[in-house]
C-alpha positions in Angstrom: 0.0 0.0 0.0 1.4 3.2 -1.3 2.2 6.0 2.0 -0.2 8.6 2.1 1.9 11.8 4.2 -0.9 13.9 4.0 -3.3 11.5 5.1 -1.2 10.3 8.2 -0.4 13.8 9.0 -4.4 14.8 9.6 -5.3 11.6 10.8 -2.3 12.4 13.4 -3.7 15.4 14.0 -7.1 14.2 14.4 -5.7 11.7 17.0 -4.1 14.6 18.5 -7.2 16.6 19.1 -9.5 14.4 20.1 -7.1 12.9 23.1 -6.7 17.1 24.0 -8.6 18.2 27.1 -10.6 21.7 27.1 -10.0 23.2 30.3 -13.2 23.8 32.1 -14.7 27.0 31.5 -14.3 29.0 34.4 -17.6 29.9 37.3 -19.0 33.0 37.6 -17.6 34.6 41.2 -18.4 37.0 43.8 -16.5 35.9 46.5 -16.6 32.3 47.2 -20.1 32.1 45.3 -21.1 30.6 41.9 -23.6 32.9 40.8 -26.0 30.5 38.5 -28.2 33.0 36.7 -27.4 35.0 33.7 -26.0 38.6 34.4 -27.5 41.7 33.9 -31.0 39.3 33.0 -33.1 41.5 35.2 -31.5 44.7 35.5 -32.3 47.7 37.8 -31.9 51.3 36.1 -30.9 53.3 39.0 -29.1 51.8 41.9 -29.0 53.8 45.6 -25.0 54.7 44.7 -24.4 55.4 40.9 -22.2 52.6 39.4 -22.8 49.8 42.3 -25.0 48.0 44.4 -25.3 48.2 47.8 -26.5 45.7 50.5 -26.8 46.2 54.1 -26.8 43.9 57.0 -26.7 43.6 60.4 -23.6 41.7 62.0 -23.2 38.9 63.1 -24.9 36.0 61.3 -23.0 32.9 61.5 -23.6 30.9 58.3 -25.5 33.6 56.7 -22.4 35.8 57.0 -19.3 34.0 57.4 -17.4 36.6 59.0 -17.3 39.5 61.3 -16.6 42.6 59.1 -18.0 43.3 55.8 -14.2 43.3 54.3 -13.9 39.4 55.6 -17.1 37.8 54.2 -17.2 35.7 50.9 -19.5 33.3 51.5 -22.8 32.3 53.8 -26.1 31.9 52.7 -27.4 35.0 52.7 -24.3 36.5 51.4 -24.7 33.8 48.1 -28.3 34.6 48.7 -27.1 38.6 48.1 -24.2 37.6 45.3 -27.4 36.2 42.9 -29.4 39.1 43.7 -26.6 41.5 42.4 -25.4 39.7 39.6 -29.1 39.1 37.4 -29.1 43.0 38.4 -25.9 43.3 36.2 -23.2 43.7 38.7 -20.0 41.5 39.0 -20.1 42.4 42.8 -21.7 44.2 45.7 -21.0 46.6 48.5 -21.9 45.4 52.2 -22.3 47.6 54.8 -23.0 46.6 57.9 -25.4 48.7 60.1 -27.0 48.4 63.7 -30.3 46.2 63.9 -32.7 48.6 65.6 -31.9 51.9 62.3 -32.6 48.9 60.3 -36.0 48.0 60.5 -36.9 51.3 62.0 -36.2 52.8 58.4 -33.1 54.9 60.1 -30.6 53.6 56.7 -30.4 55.5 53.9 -28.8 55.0 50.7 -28.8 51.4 50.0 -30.5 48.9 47.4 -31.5 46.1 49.4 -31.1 45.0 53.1 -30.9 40.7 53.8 -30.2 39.7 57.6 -32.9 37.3 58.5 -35.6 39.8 58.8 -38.7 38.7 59.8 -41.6 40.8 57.6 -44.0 42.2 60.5 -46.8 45.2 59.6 -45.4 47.1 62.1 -42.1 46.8 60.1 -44.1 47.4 57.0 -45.1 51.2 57.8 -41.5 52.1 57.7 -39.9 50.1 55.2 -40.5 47.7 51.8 -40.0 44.1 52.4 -39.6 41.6 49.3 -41.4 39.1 48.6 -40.4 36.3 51.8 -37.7 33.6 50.9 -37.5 31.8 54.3 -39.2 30.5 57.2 -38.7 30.5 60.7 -40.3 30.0 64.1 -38.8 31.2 67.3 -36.7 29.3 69.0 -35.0 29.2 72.8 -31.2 28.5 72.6 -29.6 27.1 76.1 -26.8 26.4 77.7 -26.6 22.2 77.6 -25.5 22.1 81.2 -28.4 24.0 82.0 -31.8 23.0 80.8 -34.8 24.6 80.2 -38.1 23.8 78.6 -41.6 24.9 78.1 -42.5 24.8 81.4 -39.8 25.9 83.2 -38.8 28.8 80.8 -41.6 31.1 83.0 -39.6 30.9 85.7 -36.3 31.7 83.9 -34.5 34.8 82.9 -34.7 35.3 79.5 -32.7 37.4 76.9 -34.0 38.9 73.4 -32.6 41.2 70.9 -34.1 44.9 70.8 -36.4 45.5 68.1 -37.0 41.7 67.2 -39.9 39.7 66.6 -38.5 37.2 69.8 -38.1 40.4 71.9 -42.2 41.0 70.9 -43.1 37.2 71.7 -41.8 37.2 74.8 -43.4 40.5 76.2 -46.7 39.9 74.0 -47.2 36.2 73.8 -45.2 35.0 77.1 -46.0 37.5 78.6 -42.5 36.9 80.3 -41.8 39.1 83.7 -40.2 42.3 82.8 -37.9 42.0 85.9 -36.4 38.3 83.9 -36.3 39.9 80.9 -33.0 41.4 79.4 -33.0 43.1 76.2 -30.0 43.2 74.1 -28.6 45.7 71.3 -27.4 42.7 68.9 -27.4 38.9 68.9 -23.4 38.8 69.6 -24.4 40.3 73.3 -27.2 38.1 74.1 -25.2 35.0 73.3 -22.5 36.4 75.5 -24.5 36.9 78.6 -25.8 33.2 77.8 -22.4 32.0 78.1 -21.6 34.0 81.3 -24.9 32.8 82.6 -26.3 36.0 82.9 -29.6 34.5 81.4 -30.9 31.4 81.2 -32.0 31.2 78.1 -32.0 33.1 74.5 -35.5 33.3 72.4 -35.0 34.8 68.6 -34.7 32.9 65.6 -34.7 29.3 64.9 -32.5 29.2 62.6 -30.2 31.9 64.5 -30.2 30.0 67.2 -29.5 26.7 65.6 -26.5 28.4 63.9 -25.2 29.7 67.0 -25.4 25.6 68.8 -22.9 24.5 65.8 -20.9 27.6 66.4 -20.4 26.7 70.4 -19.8 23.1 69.2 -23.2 22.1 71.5 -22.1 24.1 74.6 -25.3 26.1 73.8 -27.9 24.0 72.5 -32.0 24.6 70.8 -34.1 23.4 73.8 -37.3 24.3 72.0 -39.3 26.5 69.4 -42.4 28.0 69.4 -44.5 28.4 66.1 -45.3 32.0 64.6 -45.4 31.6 61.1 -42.5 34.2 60.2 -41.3 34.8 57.0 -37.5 36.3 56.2 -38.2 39.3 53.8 -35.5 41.9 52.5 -36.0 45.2 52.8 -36.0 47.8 50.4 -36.1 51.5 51.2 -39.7 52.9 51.5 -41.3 53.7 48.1 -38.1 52.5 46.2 -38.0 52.6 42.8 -36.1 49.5 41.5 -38.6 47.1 44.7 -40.4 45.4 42.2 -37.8 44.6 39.9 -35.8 43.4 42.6 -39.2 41.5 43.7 -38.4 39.9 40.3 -35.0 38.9 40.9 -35.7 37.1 43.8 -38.8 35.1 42.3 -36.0 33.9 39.8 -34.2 32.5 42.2 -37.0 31.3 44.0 -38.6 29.6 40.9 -35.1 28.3 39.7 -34.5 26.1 42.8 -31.2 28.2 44.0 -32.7 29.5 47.1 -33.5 25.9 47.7 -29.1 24.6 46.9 -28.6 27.9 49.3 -30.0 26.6 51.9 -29.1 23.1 51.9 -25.3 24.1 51.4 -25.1 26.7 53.9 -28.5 26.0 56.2 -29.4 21.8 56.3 -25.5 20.4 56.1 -24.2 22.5 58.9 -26.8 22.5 61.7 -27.0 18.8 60.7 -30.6 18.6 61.9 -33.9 19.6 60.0 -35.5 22.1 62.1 -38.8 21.1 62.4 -37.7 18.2 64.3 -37.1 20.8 67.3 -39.4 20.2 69.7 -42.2 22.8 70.1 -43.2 24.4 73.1 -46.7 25.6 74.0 -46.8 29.4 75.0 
């Protein structure tokens, strides 16, 4: 058989090629996030600060916000949660600036986009501020020390510490009816659990799913004794009358609808408290 070079050159290049690896095309980033959506696919026309978008919070928020300071956080799930949000808008990345809790929901900040740090949506709230559309549930839980237990019974005789301006702070004066003399009301969450830990209080009521986040943070020195069922909703909130809310409203149904709230919250939520919150036992108020 006559040699063909041409034809052993291509089929040697052929053979060449088809061994060859593509290198994986590169995620989409901000911070330690894959954003999943397509950028710039529901875009806002004019953001609080020209040329960026801005997101506020209130610190700290352990597995929501992995960090202490704005400057250190890259990932959590309401950071990712945040990342998503910012990137269908058409931005590559966000500001955070973290605030004080009671401003917050009082409608004190100014000059931001959107505001995610598990805010419960209240109508009291609602007179002041926007919320979005709600993307998580929560009850309220009560977060102990393990060496000292507490439950639905013997909380009435306990002292107990909320956060200022919270929904637990309200269901403890409102639906506990809880002494005012065993109460002790706290500026931010990082204080409250502080006090726990000095034993200072006996027990901490706000969030189930703050709470829960805050047992795997002390490694089960503090632990969820119990929750009580409200109903709550997280919501973000926008600035009163803002004029990119319903678009924003938009963004987060995408993510919603899409399923990525859903891989948000079993990355960052389910697989570290390694328990499914509604298997905390409930207490009766």
């Amino acid at each position: 058989m006559k040699f063909d070079k041409r034809s052993f050159l291509a089929a040697a290049a052929m053979a060449a090629l088809a061994s060859f690896s593509m290198p994986a095309v590169a995620a989409n980033m901000i911070g330690n996030c894959e954003v999943t959506g397509e950028k710039g696919s529901i875009p806002i026309a004019n953001p609080a600060k020209a040329g960026q978008f801005t997101v506020v919070v209130s610190l700290p928020a352990p597995i929501w916000w992995n960090g202490d300071t704005p400057e250190s956080i890259k990932d959590g799930m309401e950071y990712c949660f945040a990342a998503e949000i910012a990137w269908r808008a058409g931005y590559d990345k966000f500001e955070l600036v973290n605030v004080g809790w009671d401003p917050l929901v009082t409608g004190q900040v100014t000059d931001f986009d959107l505001a995610i740090s598990e805010i419960s949506i209240t109508d009291a709230r609602k007179k002041v501020v926007d919320f979005s559309i709600p993307y998580f549930s929560s009850d309220i839980g009560v977060l102990v020390r393990a060496d000292a237990p507490v439950d639905g019974t013997t909380i009435k005789d306990k002292t107990v510490g909320v956060q200022q301006a919270t929904t637990g702070a309200s269901f403890v004066a409102d639906v506990l009816k809880h002494p005012a003399d065993k109460t002790q009301v706290y500026p931010d969450q990082g204080d409250m659990f502080t006090a726990l830990a000095a034993g200072q209080i006996d027990a901490a009521v706000t969030d189930t799913s703050i709470v829960l986040a805050e047992e795997v943070k002390t490694k089960g020195q503090h632990v969820v004794a119990g929750q009580y069922k409200t109903g709550e909703s997280y919501g973000a909130i926008y600035p009163k009358g803002g004029a990119n809310n319903a678009t924003l409203d938009k963004i987060i149904k995408s993510i919603i609808d899409d399923g990525t709230i859903s891989k948000l919250a079993d990355k960052y939520l389910a697989a570290v408290w390694g328990k499914d919150p509604a298997k905390v036992p409930y207490f009766t108020p």
